[in-house]
C-alpha positions as CSV (number, residue, x, y, z in Angstrom):
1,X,0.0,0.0,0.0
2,X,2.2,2.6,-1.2
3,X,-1.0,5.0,-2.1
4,X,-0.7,8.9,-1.1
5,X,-3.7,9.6,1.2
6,X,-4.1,14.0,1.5
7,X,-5.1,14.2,5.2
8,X,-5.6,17.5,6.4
9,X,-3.6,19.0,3.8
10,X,-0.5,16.1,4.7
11,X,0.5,13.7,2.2
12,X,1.2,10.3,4.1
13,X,2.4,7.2,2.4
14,X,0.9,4.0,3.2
15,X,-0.8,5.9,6.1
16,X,-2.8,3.8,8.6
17,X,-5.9,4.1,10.2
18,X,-7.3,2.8,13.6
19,X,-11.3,2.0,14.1
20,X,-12.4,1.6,17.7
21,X,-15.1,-0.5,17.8
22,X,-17.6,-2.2,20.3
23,X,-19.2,-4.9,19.1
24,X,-17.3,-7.2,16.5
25,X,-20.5,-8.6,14.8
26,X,-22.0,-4.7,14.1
27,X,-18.4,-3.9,12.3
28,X,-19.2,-4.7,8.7
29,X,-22.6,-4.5,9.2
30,X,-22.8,-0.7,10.2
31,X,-19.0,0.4,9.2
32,X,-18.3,-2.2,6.0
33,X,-19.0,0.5,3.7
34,X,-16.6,3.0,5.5
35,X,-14.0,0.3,5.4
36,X,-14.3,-0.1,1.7
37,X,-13.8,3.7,1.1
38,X,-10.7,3.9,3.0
39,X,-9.1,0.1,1.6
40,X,-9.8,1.7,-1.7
41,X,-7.6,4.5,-1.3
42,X,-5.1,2.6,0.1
43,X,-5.0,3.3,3.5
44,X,-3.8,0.5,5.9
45,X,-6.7,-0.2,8.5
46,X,-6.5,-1.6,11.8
47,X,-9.3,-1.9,13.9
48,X,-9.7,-2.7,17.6
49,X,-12.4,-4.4,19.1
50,X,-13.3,-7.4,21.6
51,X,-15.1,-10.5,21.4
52,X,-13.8,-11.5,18.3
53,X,-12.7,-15.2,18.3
54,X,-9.9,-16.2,16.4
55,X,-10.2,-18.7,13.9
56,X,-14.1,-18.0,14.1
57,X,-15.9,-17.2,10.4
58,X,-15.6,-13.5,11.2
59,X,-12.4,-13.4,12.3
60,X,-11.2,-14.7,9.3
61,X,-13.9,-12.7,6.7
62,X,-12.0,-9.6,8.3
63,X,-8.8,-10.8,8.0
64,X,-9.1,-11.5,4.1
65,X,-10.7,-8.1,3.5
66,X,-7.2,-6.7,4.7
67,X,-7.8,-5.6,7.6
68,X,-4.9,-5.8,11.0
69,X,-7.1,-7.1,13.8
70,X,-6.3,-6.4,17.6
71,X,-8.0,-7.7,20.4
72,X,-8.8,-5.8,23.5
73,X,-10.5,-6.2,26.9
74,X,-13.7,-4.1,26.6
75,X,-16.8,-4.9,28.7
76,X,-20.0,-3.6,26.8
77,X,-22.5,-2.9,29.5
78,X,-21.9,-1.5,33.1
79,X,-19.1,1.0,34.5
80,X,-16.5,-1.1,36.1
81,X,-13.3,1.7,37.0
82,X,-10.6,-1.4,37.0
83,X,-12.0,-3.1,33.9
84,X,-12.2,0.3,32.1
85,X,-9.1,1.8,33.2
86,X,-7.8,-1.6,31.9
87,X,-9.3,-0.8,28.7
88,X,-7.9,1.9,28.2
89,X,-4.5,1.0,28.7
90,X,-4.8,-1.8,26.6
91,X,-5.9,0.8,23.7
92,X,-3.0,3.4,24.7
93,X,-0.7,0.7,24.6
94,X,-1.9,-0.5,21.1
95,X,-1.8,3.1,19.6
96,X,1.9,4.0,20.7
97,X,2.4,0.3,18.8
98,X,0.9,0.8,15.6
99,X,0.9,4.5,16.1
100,X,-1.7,5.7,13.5
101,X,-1.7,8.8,11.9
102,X,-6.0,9.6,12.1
103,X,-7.9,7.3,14.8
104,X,-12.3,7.0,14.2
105,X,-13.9,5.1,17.2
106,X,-17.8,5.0,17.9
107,X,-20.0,3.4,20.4
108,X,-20.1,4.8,24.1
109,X,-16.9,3.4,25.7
110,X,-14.9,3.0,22.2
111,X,-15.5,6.6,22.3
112,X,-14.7,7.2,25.7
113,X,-11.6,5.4,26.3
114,X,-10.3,5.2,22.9
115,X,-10.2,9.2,22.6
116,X,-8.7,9.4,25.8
117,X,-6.1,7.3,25.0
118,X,-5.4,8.9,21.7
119,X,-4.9,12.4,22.9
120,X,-2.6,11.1,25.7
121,X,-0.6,9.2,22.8
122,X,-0.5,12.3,20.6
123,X,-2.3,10.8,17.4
124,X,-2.5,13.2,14.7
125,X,-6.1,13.0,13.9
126,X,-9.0,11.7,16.2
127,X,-12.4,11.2,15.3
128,X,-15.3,10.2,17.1
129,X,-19.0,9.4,16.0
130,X,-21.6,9.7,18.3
131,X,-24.4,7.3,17.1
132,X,-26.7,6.9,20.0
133,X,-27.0,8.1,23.5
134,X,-27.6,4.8,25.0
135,X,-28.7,3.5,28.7
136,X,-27.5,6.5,30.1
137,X,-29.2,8.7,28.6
138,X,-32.7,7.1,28.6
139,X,-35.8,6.9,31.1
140,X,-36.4,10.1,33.2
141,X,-34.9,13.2,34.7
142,X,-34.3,11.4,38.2
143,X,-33.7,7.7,37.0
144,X,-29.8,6.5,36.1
145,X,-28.5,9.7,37.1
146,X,-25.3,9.3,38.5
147,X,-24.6,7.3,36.2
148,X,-25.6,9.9,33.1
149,X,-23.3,12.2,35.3
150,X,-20.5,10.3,35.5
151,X,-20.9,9.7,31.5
152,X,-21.2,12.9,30.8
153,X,-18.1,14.5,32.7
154,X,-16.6,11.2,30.6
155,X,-17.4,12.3,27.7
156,X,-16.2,16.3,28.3
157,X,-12.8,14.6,29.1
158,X,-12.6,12.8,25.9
159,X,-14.1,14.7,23.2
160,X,-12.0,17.7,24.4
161,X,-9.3,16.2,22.0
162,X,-11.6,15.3,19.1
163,X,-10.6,17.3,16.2
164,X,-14.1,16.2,14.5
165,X,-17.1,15.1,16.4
166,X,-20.0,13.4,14.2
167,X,-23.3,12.9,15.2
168,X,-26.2,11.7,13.7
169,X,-28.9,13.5,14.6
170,X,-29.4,18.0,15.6
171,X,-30.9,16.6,18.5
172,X,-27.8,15.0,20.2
173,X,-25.8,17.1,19.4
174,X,-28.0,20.2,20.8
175,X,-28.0,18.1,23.8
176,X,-24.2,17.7,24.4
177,X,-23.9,21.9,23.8
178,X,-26.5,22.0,26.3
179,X,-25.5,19.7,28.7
180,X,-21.9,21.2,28.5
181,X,-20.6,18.1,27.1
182,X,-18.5,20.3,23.9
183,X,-16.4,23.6,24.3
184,X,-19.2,25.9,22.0
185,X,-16.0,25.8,19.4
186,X,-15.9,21.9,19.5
187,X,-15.6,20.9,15.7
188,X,-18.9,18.8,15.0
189,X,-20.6,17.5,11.9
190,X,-24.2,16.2,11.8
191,X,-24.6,13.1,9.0
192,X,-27.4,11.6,8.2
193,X,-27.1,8.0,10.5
194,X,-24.7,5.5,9.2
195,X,-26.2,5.6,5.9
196,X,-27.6,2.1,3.9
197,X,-25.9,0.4,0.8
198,X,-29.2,0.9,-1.1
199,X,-27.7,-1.4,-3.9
200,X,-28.2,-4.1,-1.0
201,X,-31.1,-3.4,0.2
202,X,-32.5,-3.3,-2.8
203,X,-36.5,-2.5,-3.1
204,X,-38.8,-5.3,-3.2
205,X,-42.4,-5.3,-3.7
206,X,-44.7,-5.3,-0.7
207,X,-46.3,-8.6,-0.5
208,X,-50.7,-9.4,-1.2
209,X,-52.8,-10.3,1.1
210,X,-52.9,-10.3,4.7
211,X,-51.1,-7.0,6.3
212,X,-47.6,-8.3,8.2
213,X,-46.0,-5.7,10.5
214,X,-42.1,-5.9,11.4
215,X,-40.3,-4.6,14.4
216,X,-35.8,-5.2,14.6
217,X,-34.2,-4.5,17.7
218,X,-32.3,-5.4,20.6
219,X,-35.0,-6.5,22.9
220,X,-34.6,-3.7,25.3
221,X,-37.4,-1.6,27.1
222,X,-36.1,1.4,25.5
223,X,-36.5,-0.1,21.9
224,X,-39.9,0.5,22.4
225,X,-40.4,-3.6,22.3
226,X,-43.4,-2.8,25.2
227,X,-45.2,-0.8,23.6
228,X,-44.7,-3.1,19.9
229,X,-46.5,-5.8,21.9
230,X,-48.8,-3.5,23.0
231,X,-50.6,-2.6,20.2
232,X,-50.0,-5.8,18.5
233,X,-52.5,-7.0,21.0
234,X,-55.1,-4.1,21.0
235,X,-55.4,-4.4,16.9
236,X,-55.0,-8.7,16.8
237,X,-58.6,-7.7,19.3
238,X,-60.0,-6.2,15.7
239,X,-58.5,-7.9,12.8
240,X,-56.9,-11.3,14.7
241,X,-55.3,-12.3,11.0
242,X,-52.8,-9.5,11.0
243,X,-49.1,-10.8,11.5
244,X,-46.8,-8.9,13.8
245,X,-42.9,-10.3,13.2
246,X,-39.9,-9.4,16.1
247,X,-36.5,-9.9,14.6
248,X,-33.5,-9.6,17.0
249,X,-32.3,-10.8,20.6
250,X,-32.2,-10.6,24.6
251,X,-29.9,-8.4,25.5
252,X,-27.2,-7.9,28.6
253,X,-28.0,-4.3,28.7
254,X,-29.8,-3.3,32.0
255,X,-33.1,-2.3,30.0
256,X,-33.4,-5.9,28.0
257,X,-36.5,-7.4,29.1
258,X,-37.0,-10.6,30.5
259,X,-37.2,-13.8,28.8
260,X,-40.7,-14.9,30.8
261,X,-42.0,-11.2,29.0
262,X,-40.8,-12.3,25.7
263,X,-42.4,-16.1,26.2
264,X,-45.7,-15.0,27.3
265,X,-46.2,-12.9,24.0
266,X,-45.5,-15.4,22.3
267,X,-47.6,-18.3,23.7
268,X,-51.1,-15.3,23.6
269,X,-50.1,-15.3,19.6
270,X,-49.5,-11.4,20.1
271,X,-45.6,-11.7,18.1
272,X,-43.8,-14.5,15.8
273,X,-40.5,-14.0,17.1
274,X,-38.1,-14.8,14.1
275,X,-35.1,-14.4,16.2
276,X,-31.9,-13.2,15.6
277,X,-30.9,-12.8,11.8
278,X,-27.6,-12.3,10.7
279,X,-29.4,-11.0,7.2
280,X,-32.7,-9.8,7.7
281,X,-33.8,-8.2,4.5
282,X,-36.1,-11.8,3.9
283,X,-37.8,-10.3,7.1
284,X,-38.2,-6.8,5.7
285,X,-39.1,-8.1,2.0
286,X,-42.3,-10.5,4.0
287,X,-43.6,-7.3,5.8
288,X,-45.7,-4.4,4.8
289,X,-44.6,-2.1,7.4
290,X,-41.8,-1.6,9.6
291,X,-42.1,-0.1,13.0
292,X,-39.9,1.2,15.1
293,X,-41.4,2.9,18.9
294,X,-37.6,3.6,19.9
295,X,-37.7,6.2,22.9
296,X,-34.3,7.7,21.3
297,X,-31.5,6.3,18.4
298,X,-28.4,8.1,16.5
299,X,-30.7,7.7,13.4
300,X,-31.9,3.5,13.5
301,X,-30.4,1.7,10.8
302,X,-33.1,-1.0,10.7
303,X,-35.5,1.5,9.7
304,X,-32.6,2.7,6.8
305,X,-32.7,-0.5,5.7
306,X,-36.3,-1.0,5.9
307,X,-37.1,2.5,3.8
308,X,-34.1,1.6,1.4
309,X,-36.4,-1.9,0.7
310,X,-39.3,0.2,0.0
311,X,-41.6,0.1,3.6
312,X,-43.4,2.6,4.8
313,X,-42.2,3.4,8.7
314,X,-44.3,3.7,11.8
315,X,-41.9,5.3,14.3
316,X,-41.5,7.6,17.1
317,X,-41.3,11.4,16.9
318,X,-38.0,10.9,18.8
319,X,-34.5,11.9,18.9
320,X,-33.1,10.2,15.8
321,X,-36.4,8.3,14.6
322,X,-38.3,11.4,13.3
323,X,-35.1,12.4,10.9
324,X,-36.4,9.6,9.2
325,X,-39.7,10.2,8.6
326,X,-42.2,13.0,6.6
327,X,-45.1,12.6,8.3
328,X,-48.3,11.3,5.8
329,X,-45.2,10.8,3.2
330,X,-43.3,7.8,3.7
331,X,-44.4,7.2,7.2
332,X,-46.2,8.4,10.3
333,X,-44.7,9.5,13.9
334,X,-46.4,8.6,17.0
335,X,-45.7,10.5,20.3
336,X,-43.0,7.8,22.5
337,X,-44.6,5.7,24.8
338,X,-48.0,5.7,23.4
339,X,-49.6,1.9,23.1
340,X,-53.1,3.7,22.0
341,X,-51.6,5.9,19.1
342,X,-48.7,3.4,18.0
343,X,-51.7,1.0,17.3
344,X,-54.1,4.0,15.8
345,X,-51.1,4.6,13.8
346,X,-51.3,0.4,12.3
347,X,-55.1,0.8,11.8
348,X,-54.5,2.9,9.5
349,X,-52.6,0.9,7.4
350,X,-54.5,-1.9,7.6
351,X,-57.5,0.2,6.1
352,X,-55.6,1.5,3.3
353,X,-53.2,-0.9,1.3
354,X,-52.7,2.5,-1.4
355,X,-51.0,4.1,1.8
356,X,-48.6,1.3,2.3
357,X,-47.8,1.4,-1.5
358,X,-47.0,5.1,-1.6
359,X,-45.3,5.4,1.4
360,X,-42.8,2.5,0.9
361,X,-42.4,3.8,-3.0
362,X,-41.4,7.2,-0.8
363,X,-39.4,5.6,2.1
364,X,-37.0,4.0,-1.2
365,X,-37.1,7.4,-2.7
366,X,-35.9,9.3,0.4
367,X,-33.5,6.5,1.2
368,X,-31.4,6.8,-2.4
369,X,-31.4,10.9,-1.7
370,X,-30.3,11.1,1.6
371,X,-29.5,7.8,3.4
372,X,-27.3,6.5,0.3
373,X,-24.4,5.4,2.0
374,X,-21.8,6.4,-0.3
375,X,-22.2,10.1,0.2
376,X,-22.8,9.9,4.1
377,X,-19.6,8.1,4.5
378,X,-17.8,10.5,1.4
379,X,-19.3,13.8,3.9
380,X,-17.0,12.0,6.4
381,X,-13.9,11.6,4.6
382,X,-13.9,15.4,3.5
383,X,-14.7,16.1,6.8
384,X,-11.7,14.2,8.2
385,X,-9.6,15.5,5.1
386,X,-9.2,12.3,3.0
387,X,-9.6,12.4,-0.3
C-alpha cells in the first residue's frame, strides 16, 4: 500500500488508520461501507475491538478483507473503574504500537476510552461518532443519574481532543452543547445516520394479502419492544389475522427485558418472534410495514434498511427516529410511549393498502437521496480531510 492519502492537507504514504469499535459482529454490518472507502484508497486499516474469536468465520472474513485485527478487553454494558481503566491501557498501549496517523472510534466506551487514550498518545487525527446516546441517557430526569453524570463528565474529558465530532442526529448534538458536554467551538458534523448500501437493500415489492407488521431491535425496554406488543394486542382484538414479526435478541443491557415477557407474547399469539438474523432483508421483504417505537436512536439503521427496501415506517417522533420520517409521506410519527396511538397509527394501514404502497415507494425514494451510504460516508472523509 504505497497509495498517497491528502489528510488534512498532509501527504502520508501507506498511512494507517485505527477503528475503535464495540461490538465485533455490528463492524461490517454498520462500518463495512466505510471500510471499503478507505481500503480503496489505500490506506492500511487496523481496527480494535473485543469478542472476536480467532479462527471464528468472522475473524477470518475480516482478516481477508485486509484488515490488521487487535484484540482488546472491553466490557459492553456497566461501569467497572478497573475493567475500564484496563481498557484503556490496553488501547493506549496498542496506539503507541501501531501508532496511526487519524484514529475513528464509535460506540459509548470506544468513544470514551479510545479518545482518551489517543490524545494522551499524541495521534494526529482523532475522530469520534456519536451514534446513540444509549442506557444512560434514557428513562427520566431522576432515574440513572449518577450514572448519566458520570458519562457525561466522561465524555467532556474525551471529546475535548476530538478534532471532528459526528453525530447523527441535531438533537444529540444540541443536547451535548447543552449539557456542557462540547467547548461551544468543538468541531462537529451532523450526517445523516450510518447511511444504507441501497444497492443491498434493494427495493422489493410489498407482498398481497394479509397486512404483516415488522419490528428489529435489541430486545430492550427502551427499543420500544413494550409498547410493539402492546398494540399488537389491541389491533389482533380487531383484525386477529394481521401478523406482527420481532426480529433480534435478549440483550445484557440493563433495559433488555425478561425472557418470561418475551415467552408470554409469544404463547397469547400477540408476536412470531423470528429471532436473531444475521441477514434480515427476507424479514423486511415478507412485511408491509416496519415499526420502530424507539424512545431515542443516532438515526436507527433498521428503519434505513427497511425505507431503502421500500416500507413505509411507523416510528416515534423521537430523537433520531423522526429524521427519518415526513409525516403522511413515507411514514407516520407517534408520540413515545404511546400503546393507543402506535396501534391507531397500524389501523391505519391496515385500512388502506394505497397508503402502504405510496409510502414504501417514498421511504426507497428518500433512502437513495439522503440515506445513500456512499455520500454519508464520502461527507466524512472530506470532513476528516481524506480524499
Amino acid at each position: 500500500m504505497n497509495a498517497l492519502v491528502d489528510i488534512s492537507g498532509i501527504a502520508v504514504p501507506s498511512m494507517k488508520f485505527l477503528i475503535i469499535a464495540g461490538f465485533a459482529d455490528d463492524l461490517l454490518p454498520f462500518r463495512g461501507d466505510l471500510i471499503n472507502a478507505l481500503l480503496e484508497r489505500g490506506i492500511q486499516v487496523h481496527v480494535a475491538l473485543p469478542d472476536l474469536e480467532a479462527n471464528s468465520d468472522l475473524h477470518d472474513k475480516l482478516l481477508k478483507k485486509g484488515l490488521v485485527l487487535h484484540k482488546v478487553a472491553m466490557q459492553r454494558a456497566g461501569m467497572n473503574p478497573l475493567a475500564d481503566l484496563h481498557t484503556t491501557w490496553q488501547l493506549l498501549q496498542l496506539i503507541k504500537a501501531i501508532r496511526p496517523e487519524a484514529v475513528f472510534a464509535y460506540l459509548i466506551k470506544p468513544v470514551i476510552y479510545g479518545m482518551i487514550a489517543t490524545s494522551i498518545a499524541g495521534v494526529p487525527h482523532r475522530f469520534a461518532l456519536i451514534s446513540g446516546l444509549g442506557y444512560a441517557f434514557q428513562g427520566e430526569k431522576n432515574q440513572r443519574g449518577l450514572l448519566r453524570r458520570l458519562v457525561q463528565r466522561l465524555y467532556a474529558i474525551s471529546l475535548s481532543g476530538a478534532h471532528m465530532i459526528f453525530f447523527q442526529n441535531p438533537d444529540d448534538l444540541h443536547l451535548f452543547h447543552q449539557l456542557g458536554i462540547l467547548k461551544p467551538n468543538a468541531p462537529t458534523c451532523v450526517v445523516n445516520g450510518s447511511g444504507v448500501n441501497v444497492d443491498y437493500y434493494k427495493y422489493t415489492p410489498i407482498p398481497k394479502g394479509t397486512p404483516c407488521f415488522l419490528m428489529i431491535a435489541r430486545f430492550l425496554i427502551d427499543k420500544g419492544i413494550r409498547e410493539y406488543a402492546a398494540a399488537a394486542k389491541l389491533v389482533k382484538a380487531k383484525y386477529p389475522e394481521v401478523r406482527f414479526t420481532l426480529v433480534g435478541w435478549l440483550d445484557e443491557n440493563p433495559s433488555a427485558i425478561a425472557q418470561q415477557e418475551l415467552d408470554t407474547w409469544i404463547a397469547e399469539g400477540t408476536i412470531e418472534n423470528i429471532g436473531r438474523l444475521a441477514d434480515v432483508r427476507p424479514a423486511i421483504a415478507q412485511c408491509s410495514v416496519y415499526v420502530l417505537p424507539s424512545y431515542r436512536e443516532g438515526t436507527p439503521r433498521s428503519v434505513l434498511e427497511a425505507m431503502s427496501m421500500g416500507r413505509a415506517i411507523i416510528t416515534t417522533d423521537a430523537p433520531g427516529c423522526r429524521e427519518t420520517v415526513c409525516t403522511e409521506d413515507n411514514g407516520l410519527l407517534v408520540p413515545v410511549g404511546s400503546v393507543n396511538e402506535l396501534a391507531k397509527a397500524m389501523l391505519r394501514f391496515i385500512k388502506n393498502e394505497e397508503m402502504i404502497l405510496r409510502m414504501g415507494q417514498r421511504s426507497r425514494e428518500i433512502a437513495e437521496e439522503k440515506y445513500d451510504v456512499h455520500k454519508v460516508n464520502q461527507v466524512m472523509l472530506n470532513k476528516m480531510g481524506i480524499s
